[in-house]
Structures are given as C-alpha cells and as structure tokens.
C-alpha positions, 0 to 999 in steps of 0.5 A: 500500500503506498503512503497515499493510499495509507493516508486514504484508507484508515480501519474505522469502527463505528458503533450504533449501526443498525444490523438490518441495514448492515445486511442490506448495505453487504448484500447491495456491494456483493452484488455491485462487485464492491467492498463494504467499505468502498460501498460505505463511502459511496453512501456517504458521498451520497448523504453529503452530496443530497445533505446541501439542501439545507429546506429538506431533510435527506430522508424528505428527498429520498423518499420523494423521488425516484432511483434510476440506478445500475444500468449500463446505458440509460436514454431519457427524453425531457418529456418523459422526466416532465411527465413523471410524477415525482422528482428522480435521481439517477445513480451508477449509469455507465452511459446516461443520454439525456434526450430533448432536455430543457430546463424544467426537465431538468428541475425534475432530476434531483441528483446525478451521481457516479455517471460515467459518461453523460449526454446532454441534448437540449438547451439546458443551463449547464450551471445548473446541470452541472450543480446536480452533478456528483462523480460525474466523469465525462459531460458532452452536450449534443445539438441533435 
C-alpha cells in the first residue's frame, strides 16, 4: 500500500449501526462487485452530496423521488422526466443520454451521481446541470 493510499484508507469502527441495514448495505456491494467499505463511502458521498439542501431533510428527498440506478446505458427524453410524477435521481449509469432536455426537465432530476459518461441534448443551463452533478466523469452536450 503506498503512503497515499495509507493516508486514504484508515480501519474505522463505528458503533450504533443498525444490523438490518448492515445486511442490506453487504448484500447491495456483493452484488455491485464492491467492498463494504468502498460501498460505505459511496453512501456517504451520497448523504453529503443530497445533505446541501439545507429546506429538506435527506430522508424528505429520498423518499420523494425516484432511483434510476445500475444500468449500463440509460436514454431519457425531457418529456418523459416532465411527465413523471415525482422528482428522480439517477445513480451508477455507465452511459446516461439525456434526450430533448430543457430546463424544467431538468428541475425534475434531483441528483446525478457516479455517471460515467453523460449526454446532454437540449438547451439546458449547464450551471445548473452541472450543480446536480456528483462523480460525474465525462459531460458532452449534443445539438441533435
């Protein structure tokens, strides 16, 4: 292990964890090919990532929207997300195509997080875009 690595990586033990949510968070990284560990520090980034919005609680934005999660390519219109009764966050895509998007759609996505590649089609302000963005690896935005 380097010294990097040694600085990141540190055994933590903490206590009061709820033995049920244990067991979902192991079999959710079995299942994902991840470490509990590194599975914990996802849900933490996630938890501080949704914790900025300071008028909700996460459990208000959690229960409020809906997950999109674990696909290996997702396509989407902005007029399917309009459309959609409830908020969504989109979670673990390899390759998202936000199609036809404009700034309302846009209002409805909560959170986009641990996207490897991202598709923007539409007129959609990117500040804005870009402020639901966490772990975002790559962003293109297309004309078509």
């Amino acid at each position: 292990m380097t010294e990097d690595n040694e600085k990141k990586e540190k055994i933590i033990s903490i206590r009061g964890i709820d033995k049920d949510l244990y067991k979902r968070l192991k079999a959710f990284a079995d299942e994902a090919g991840k470490t509990v560990g590194e599975a914990v520090n996802d849900a933490i980034q996630i938890f501080l990532s949704l914790s900025g919005k300071l008028s909700a609680t996460v459990d208000e934005i959690v229960k409020e929207a809906a997950s999109l999660r674990g696909f290996n390519e997702l396509s989407i219109t902005g007029e399917e997300v309009k459309g959609f009764d409830k908020n969504i966050i989109i979670v673990d895509i390899d390759k998202l195509h936000l199609k036809d998007f404009d700034d309302e759609a846009l209002q409805k996505i909560v959170r986009l997080i641990n996207i490897k590649k991202l598709i923007v089609s539409g007129k959609v302000n990117k500040v804005a875009l870009y402020s639901k963005c966490f772990n975002v690896s790559s962003v293109e935005f297309r004309e078509d």
